[in-house]
N, C-alpha and C positions, 0 to 999 in steps of 0.2 A: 286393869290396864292403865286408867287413870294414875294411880301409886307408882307405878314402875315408871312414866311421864313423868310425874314430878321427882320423882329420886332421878331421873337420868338431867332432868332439871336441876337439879342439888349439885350434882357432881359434876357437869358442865361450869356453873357457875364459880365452884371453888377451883377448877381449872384455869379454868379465864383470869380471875384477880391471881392466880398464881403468877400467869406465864406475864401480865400483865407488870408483875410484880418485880419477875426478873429481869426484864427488859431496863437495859441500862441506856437512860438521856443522857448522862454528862452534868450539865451546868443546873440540872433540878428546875425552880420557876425563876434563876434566872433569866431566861431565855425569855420569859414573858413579855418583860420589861425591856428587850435589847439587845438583849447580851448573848453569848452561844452561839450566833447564827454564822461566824466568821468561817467552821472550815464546812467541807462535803463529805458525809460518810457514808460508805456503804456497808452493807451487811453481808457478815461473812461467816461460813462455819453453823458454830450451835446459834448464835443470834439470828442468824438467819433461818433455821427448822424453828428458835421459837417462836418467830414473828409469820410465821406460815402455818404453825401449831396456831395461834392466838386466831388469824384469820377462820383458818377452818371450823375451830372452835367452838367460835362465835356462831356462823353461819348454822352450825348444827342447834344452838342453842335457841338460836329463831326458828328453828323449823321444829325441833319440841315444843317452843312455846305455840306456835300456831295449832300443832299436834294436841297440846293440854285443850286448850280455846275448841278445838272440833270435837272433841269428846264430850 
């Protein structure tokens, strides 16, 4: 049971920097420094399932982790 945790662990994780991955900022780390922050965007369409894909994701990925931790 423990293996099947950490594999679901595995493939969560390569999930996550995926949808992480294709989540589009714009201005990269200019925004850091100043810059980017001029207009308002909302999310629409696929950028929106990924940014809701990314949340869930996540959340499941805490809960195997805690899940590894009790075993």
């Amino acid at each position: 049971m423990h293996s099947a945790i950490l594999v679901i662990q595995i493939v969560l994780a390569v999930l996550i920097t995926g949808s992480i991955l294709l989540q589009s900022q714009g201005a990269g780390l200019g925004s850091t420094w100043g810059g980017g922050g001029e207009t308002y965007h909302t999310r629409r369409g696929l950028e929106k399932v990924l940014f809701y894909f990314t949340i869930v994701a996540t959340g499941l990925f805490a809960v195997a982790s805690v899940a590894a931790v009790a075993w």
